[in-house]
C-alpha positions in Angstrom: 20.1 58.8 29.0 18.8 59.0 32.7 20.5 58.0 36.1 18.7 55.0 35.6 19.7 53.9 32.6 23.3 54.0 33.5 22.6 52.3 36.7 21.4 49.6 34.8 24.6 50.0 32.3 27.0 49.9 35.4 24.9 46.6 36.9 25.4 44.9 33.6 29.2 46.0 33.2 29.6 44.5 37.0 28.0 41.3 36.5 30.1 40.9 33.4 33.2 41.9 35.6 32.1 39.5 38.7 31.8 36.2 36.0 35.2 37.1 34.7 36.6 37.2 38.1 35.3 34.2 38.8 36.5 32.6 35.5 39.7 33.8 36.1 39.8 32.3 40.4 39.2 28.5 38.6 41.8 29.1 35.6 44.4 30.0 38.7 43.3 27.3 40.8 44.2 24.5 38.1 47.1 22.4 38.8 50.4 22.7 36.5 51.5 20.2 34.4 54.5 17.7 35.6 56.4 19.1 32.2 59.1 21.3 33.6 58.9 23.1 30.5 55.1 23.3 30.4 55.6 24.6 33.7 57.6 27.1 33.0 55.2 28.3 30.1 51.8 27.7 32.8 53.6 30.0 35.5 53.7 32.9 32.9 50.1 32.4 32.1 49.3 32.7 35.8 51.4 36.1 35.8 49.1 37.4 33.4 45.9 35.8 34.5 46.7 37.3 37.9 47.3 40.8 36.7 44.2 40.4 34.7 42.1 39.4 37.8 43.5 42.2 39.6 42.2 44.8 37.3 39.0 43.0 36.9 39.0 43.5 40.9 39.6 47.3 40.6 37.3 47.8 38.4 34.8 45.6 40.6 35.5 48.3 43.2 34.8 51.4 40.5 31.4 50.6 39.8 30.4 49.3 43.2 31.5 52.7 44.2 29.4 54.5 41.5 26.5 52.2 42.0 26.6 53.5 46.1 26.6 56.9 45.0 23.7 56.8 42.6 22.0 55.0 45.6 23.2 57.5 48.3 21.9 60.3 45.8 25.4 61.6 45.6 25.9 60.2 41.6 26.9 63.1 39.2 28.6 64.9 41.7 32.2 65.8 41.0 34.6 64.4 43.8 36.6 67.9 43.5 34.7 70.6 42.9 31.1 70.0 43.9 29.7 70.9 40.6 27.6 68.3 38.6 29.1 66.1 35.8 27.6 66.5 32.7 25.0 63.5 31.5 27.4 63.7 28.4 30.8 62.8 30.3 28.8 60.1 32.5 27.1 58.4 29.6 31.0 58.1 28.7 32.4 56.8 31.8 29.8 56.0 34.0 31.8 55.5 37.0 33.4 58.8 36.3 33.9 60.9 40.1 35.4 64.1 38.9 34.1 66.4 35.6 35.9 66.9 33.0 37.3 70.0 33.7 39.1 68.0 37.4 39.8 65.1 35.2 41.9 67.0 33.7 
């Protein structure tokens, strides 16, 4: 696997993540019902569905992040220590910023 291809891995995993987000912004944006009780129940749902959008909006910012790196030329570079991160760890986590021996 090549820079490349996991470019094109971390596109598709963003583009998946953006239509999510977006899925989610119209689920919170419906109005409640006039049941009390349904309301109740709906205003749970929109804890969750906001949690849910929140980590589809970190992770949003994760692969942006690794897509400016493999663009600034930066990409494979471990945040930490400077050394490279093995193809293996980034065919793993593709947004991954530290190698594995940092990550740990």
């Amino acid at each position: 696997m090549t820079y490349e291809t996991l470019k094109i891995e971390l596109q598709e995993r963003l583009a998946t993540l953006q239509s999510r987000l977006s899925s989610l912004k119209k689920d919170a944006t419906q109005s409640h019902s006039g049941d009390s009780a349904e309301q109740a129940q709906e205003r749970e749902n929109d804890e969750v569905v906001d949690a849910i959008g929140n980590e589809t909006v970190q992770s949003i910012r994760v692969i942006q992040s690794a897509l400016e790196r493999i663009e600034s030329g930066i990409y494979g570079v471990c945040d930490n220590c400077g050394e490279d991160i093995g193809l293996a760890r980034l065919e793993a986590v593709p947004e991954a910023t530290r190698c594995v021996n940092c990550a740990q």
